[in-house]
TINUVEX-632841 format. One record per residue (C-alpha): residue in three letters; y, z, x. Coordinates in steps of 0.25 Angstrom, whole numbers, plus 5000, padded with zeros to 4 digits. Layout:
BEGIN
ALAYZX/...
***
This chain:
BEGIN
UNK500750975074/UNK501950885078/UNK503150965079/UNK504050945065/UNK505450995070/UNK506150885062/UNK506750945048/UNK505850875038/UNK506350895024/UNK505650805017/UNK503950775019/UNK503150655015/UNK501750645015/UNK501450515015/UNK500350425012/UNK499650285019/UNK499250175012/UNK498250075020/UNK499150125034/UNK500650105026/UNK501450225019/UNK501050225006/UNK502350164996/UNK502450304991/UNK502650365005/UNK503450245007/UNK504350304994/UNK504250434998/UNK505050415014/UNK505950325005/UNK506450454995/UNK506150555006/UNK507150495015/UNK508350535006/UNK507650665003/UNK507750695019/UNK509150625019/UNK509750715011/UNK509050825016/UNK509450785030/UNK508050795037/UNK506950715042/UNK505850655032/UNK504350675035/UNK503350615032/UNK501950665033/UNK500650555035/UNK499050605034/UNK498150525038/UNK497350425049/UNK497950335058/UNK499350335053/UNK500050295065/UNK500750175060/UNK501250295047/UNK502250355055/UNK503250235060/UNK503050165046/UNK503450305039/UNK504750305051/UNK505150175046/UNK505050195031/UNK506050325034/UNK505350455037/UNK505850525049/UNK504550595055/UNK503050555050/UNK502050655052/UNK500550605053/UNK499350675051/UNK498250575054/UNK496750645054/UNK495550545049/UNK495150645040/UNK496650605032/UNK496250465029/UNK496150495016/UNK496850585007/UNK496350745005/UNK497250844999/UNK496450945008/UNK496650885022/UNK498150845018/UNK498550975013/UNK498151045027/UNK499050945034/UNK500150935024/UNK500251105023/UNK500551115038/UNK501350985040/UNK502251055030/UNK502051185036/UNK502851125048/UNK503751045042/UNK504351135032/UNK504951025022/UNK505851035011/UNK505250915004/UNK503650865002/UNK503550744996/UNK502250644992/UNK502150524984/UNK501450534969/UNK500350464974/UNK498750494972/UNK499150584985/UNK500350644981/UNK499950694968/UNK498650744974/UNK499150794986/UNK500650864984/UNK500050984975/UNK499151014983/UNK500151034994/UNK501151094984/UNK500351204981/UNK500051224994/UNK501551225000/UNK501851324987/UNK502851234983/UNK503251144972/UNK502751004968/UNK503550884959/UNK502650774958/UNK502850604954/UNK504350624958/UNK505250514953/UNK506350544961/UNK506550644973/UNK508150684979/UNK508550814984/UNK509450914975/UNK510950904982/UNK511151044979/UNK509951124982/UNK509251024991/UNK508151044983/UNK507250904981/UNK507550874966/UNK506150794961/UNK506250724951/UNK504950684941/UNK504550634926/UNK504150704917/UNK503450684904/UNK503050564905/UNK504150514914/UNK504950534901/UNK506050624910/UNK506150684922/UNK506150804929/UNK506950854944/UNK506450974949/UNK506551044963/UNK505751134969/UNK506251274978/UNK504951294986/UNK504751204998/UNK504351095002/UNK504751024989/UNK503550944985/UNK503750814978/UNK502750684975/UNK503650534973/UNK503250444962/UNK502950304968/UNK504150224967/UNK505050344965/UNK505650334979/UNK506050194987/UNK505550175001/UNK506450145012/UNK506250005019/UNK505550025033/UNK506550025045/UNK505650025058/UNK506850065067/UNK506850215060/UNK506350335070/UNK505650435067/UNK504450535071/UNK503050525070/UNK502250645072/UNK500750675070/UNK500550795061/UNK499250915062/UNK498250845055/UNK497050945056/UNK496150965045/UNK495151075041/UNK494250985035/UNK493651115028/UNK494751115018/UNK494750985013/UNK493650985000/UNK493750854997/UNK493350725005/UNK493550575002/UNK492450495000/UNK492850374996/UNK494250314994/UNK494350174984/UNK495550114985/UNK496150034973/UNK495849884975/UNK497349824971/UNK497649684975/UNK498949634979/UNK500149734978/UNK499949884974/UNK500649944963/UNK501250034971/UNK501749934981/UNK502249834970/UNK503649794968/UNK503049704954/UNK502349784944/UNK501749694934/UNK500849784924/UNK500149784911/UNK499749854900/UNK498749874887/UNK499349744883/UNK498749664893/UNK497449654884/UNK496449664897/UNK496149664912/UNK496149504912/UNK497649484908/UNK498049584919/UNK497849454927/UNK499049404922/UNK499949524929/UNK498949514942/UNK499749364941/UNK501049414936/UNK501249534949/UNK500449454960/UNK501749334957/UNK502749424957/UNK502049504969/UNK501849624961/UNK500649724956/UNK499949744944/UNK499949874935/UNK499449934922/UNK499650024912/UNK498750134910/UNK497850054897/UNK497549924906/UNK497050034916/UNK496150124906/UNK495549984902/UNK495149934914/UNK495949814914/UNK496649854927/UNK496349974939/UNK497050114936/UNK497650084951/UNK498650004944/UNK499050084931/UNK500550124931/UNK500950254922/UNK501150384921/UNK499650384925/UNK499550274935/UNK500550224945/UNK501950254944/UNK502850124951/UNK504150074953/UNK503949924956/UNK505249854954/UNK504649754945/UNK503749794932/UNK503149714921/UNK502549784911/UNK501449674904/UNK500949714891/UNK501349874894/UNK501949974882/UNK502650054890/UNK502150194887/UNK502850304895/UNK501550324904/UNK501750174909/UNK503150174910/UNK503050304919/UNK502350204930/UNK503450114930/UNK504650164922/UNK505450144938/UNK505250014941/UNK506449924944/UNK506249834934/UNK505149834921/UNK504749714914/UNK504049734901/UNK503049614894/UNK502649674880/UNK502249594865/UNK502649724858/UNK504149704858/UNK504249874856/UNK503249914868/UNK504050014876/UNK503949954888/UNK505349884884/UNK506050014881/UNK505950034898/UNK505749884903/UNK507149814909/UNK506449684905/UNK505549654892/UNK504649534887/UNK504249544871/UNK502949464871/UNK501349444876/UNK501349454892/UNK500249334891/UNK501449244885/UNK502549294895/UNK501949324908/UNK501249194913/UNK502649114910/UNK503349224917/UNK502349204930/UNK502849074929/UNK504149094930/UNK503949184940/UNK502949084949/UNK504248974947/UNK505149074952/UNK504449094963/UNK503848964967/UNK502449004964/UNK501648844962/UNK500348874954/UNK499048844960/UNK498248714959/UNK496948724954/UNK496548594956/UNK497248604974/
***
């Protein structure tokens, strides 16, 4: 294993999406940063996987000091198992204060696995992540009861294990001329222990731009009446260069994929823009996009809830609002409508 003399206070494990750093690891660099800052010490961030050699200079440039990579074929695809051998005796060495991971499929599989191993303690879907000036300590903060309140904790036995909600944390803009060090890690694997093997992986077919990626968020809800009138805000977020969502009813109906449900049990996202079409508001849904920057609500039922938390509201049928509102928006941006008869 490379040598790991650097004081590393703060650990990442980061993910790879389709050979980038996944937004979440983007997000986690980003907050880990201050974290190792404040700490005065260096941030690492740990990579498993293949063929990973364009990770470590992209991880430089978003701001880690040292990337460790553990490329092994037999990590192309995710297994608690095989992680948890490497991960134990990265940490082993490295001896941080702080381990963090996003909430992702990953994260929420992965960390308490590796908390119990570590024998230590585990805050998951943090909202915000800073350390205590006092005692040090990393103060993680997380909603509770239905993202009705929060709760800050901090935990005494080491490392200090914590999962970021997607959006919780802002990512630092690439800077190319940053240094750092790019070390490869012990990536060994005693395929004896792994009990479970990947047979097949099906990746979500989303067109456009993801969710997760998006800067527009233009969603809908039980009020959208069916799958066909979502084609209205496939129109509405491809103008305005955005994504579209559901609430949890459109999903359970089969109007529109489960990847793209936002809630409390889908995807949690803080998009700068939201328009909520035809969406109640329960506290489920609002727990998915409650952060974003700005929340746009277009309801008939002029005491849906959705207005109690929107910064901007519309009392009246989406289907008589929307499509003027794309024309506006296609006048503002010079958008000419198409010719059928050219």
């Amino acid at each position: 294993m490379a040598s790991m003399t650097d004081r590393t206070a703060v650990l990442i494990l980061g993910e790879v999406t389709k050979g980038r750093l996944s937004a979440s690891t983007r997000e986690l660099i980003g907050g880990g940063r201050d974290l190792a800052d404040t700490l005065r010490s260096k941030l690492t961030l740990a990579v498993l996987g293949d063929d990973l050699k364009a990770t470590g200079e992209e991880a430089i440039a978003c701001g880690a000091d040292v990337v460790l990579l553990a490329e092994n074929p037999s990590l192309r695809e995710y297994q608690a198992d095989a992680y948890l051998q490497i991960l134990e005796r990265a940490v082993d060495h490295i001896n941080p204060e702080i381990l963090l991971m996003g909430h992702t499929s990953l994260g929420r599989d992965f960390a308490p696995r590796l908390a119990y191993r570590l024998k230590t303690g585990l805050s998951m879907d943090c909202v915000e992540l800073s350390i205590d000036p006092g005692s040090g300590l990393l103060r993680m903060t997380r909603p509770v009861y239905g993202c009705k309140a929060l709760s800050v904790m901090v935990c005494r036995t080491k490392p200090q294990m914590a999962t970021a909600r997607l959006g919780a944390m802002r990512p630092l803009d690439p800077d190319a001329t940053r240094s750092g060090r790019v070390a490869a890690i012990d990536a060994d694997i005693d395929r004896s222990l792994i009990r479970a093997q990947v047979i097949e992986r099906v990746d979500p077919y989303e067109e456009g731009v993801a969710l997760e990626d998006a800067r527009v968020i233009v969603c809908g809800g039980r009020g959208m009446g069916s799958g066909e009138s979502f084609g209205l805000l496939e129109e509405l977020a491809q103008l305005l260069g955005g994504a579209v969502g559901a609430s949890r009813p459109p999903c359970d109906s089969g109007w529109v994929p489960s990847t793209r449900q936002i809630g409390l049990t889908g995807k949690i996202l803080r998009p700068d823009l939201y328009i909520a079409v035809a969406i109640s508001g329960s506290s489920q849904h609002m727990a998915g996009c409650s952060d974003s920057r700005r929340i746009v609500a277009i309801n008939k039922d002029p005491q849906a809830n959705i207005f109690s938390v929107a910064h901007y509201g519309v009392v009246g049928d989406y289907r008589e609002i929307v499509p003027p509102f794309m024309q506006r928006v296609k006048q503002i941006l010079g958008v000419r409508e198409r010719d059928d008869d050219t």
